[in-house]
C-alpha positions in Angstrom: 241.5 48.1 12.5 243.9 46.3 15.1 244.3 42.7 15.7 242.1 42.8 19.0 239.3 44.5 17.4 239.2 42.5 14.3 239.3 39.3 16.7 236.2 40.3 18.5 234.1 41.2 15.1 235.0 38.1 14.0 233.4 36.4 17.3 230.3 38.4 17.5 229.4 37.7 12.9 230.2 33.8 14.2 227.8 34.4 16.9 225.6 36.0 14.0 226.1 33.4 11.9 225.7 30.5 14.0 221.9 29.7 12.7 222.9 30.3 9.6 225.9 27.4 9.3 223.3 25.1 11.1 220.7 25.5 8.5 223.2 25.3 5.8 225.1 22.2 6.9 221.4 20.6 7.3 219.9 21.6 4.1 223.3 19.8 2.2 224.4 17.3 4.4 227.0 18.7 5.6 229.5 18.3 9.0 228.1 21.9 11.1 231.3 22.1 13.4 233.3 21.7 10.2 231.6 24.2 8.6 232.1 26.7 11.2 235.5 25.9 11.8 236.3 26.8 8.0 234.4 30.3 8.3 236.1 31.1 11.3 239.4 30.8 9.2 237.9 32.7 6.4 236.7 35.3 8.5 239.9 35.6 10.3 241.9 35.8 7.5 239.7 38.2 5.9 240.8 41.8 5.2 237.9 44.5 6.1 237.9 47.4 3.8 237.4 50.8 5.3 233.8 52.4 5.8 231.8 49.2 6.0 230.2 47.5 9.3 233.0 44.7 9.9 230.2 42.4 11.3 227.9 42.5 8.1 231.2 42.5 5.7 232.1 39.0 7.8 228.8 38.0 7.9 229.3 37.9 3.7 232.4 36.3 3.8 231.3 33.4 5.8 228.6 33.0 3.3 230.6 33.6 0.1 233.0 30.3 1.5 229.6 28.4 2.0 228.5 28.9 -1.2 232.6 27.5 -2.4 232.3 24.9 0.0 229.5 23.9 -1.5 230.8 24.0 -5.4 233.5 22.3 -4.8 231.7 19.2 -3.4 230.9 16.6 -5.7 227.3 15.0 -5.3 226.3 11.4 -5.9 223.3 10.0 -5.9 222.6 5.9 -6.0 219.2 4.4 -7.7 219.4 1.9 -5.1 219.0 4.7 -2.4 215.6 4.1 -0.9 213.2 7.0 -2.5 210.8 7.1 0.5 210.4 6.3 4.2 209.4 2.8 4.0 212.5 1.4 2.7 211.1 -0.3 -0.5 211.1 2.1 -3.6 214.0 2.9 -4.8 215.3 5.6 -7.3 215.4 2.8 -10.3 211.8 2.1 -9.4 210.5 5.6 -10.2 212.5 5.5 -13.4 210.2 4.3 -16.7 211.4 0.9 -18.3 211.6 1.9 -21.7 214.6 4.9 -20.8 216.7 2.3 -19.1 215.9 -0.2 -22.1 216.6 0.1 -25.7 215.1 -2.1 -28.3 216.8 -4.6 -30.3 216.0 -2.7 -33.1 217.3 0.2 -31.6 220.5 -1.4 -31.1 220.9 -3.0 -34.5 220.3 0.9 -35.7 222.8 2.3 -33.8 225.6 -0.3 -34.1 225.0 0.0 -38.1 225.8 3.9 -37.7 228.6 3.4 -35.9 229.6 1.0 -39.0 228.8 4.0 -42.0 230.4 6.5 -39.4 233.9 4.0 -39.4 234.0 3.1 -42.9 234.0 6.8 -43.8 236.5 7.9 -41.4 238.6 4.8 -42.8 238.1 6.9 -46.3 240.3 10.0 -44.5 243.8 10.8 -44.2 245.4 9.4 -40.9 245.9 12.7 -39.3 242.2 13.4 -39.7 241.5 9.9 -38.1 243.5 10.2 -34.8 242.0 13.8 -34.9 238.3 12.5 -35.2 239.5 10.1 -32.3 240.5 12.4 -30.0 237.7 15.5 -30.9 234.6 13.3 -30.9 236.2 10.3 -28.3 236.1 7.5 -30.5 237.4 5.0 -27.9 236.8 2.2 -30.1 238.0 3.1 -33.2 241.6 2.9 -33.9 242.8 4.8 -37.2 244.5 3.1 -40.3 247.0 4.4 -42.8 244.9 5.7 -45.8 245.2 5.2 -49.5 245.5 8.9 -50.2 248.9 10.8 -49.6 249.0 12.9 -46.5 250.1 16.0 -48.5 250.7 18.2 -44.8 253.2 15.4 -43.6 255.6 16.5 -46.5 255.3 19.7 -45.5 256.4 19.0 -42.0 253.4 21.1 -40.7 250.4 20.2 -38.6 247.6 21.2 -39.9 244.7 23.0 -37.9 242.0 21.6 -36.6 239.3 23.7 -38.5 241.2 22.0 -41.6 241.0 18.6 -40.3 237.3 19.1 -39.4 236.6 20.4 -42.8 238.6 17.4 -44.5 236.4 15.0 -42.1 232.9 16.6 -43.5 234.0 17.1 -47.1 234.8 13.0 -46.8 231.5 12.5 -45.1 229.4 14.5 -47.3 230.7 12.4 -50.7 230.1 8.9 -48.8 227.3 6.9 -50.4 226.7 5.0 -46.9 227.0 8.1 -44.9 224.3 9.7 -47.7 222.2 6.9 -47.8 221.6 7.0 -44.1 221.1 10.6 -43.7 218.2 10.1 -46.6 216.8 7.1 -44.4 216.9 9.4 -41.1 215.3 12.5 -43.4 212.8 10.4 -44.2 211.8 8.9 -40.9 211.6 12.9 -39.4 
């Protein structure tokens, strides 16, 4: 296919596709004269395989880069944005009080968790700390020199992380706090 007669396929699966971009740019919020703009690169820089219809093969293309356009934007959504034409709910106002709350109870629960959870990683090598900092994003916890040897640093080998995890659960599953609280939870369920 020359040049001229490419051009002119490409004009006529625009024309095509003109309702389409208009309904497309509506539905997501998007600019129209952008979006057609973008196709009309895509289309023109498309190569048509032999044997198809050109119109219906651009027709596709302009819709495949749609669909990219549209992965490749990232959404946001505000619970102050007003929910409906009135102006006076708001996302936040649909939501239920108790998910946005926790109890003090709740709290106190969690934060003594997070307490066992420490103390036992204290109990493990460093290596297996800074590991369990990184794997599970421990942003709070900073690691501390153990007791016990690290055996691998005289090697002069890191170790891999299936070890390290295992090391981390064989430590966890000896802990009297760690086994006390999984016994509490057991016993709650």
């Amino acid at each position: 296919m020359n040049t001229a007669s490419h051009n002119e396929c490409v004009l006529t699966a625009l024309d095509r596709a003109g309702v389409m971009f208009r309904r497309f740019a509506y539905s997501y919020q998007l600019d129209a004269d952008e979006l057609y703009q973008d196709c009309a690169v895509e289309m023109l820089e498309a190569r048509i395989p032999t044997g198809c219809d050109p119109i219906a093969y651009l027709y596709g293309v302009a819709r495949m880069h749609c669909r990219q356009i549209l992965a490749k934007t990232e959404w946001t959504v505000s619970l102050d944005e007003p929910r409906y034409e009135d102006g006076k709910k708001t996302l936040a106002d649909t939501l239920p009080v108790q998910t946005l709350l926790r109890s003090e109870e709740e709290i106190a629960h969690l934060e003594k968790v997070t307490e066992v959870v420490y103390a036992a990683l204290r109990e493990c090598r460093f290596e297996e700390q800074e590991y369990a900092c990184t794997a599970f994003e421990l942003l709070d916890y900073a690691p501390v020199p153990s007791a016990k040897q690290a055996y691998h640093s005289l090697l002069k080998r890191e170790r891999r992380t299936d070890n390290l995890l295992r090391s981390i659960k064989r430590v966890f599953f000896k802990h009297p706090q760690v086994l006390s609280l999984v016994q509490r939870e057991t016993c709650i369920l």
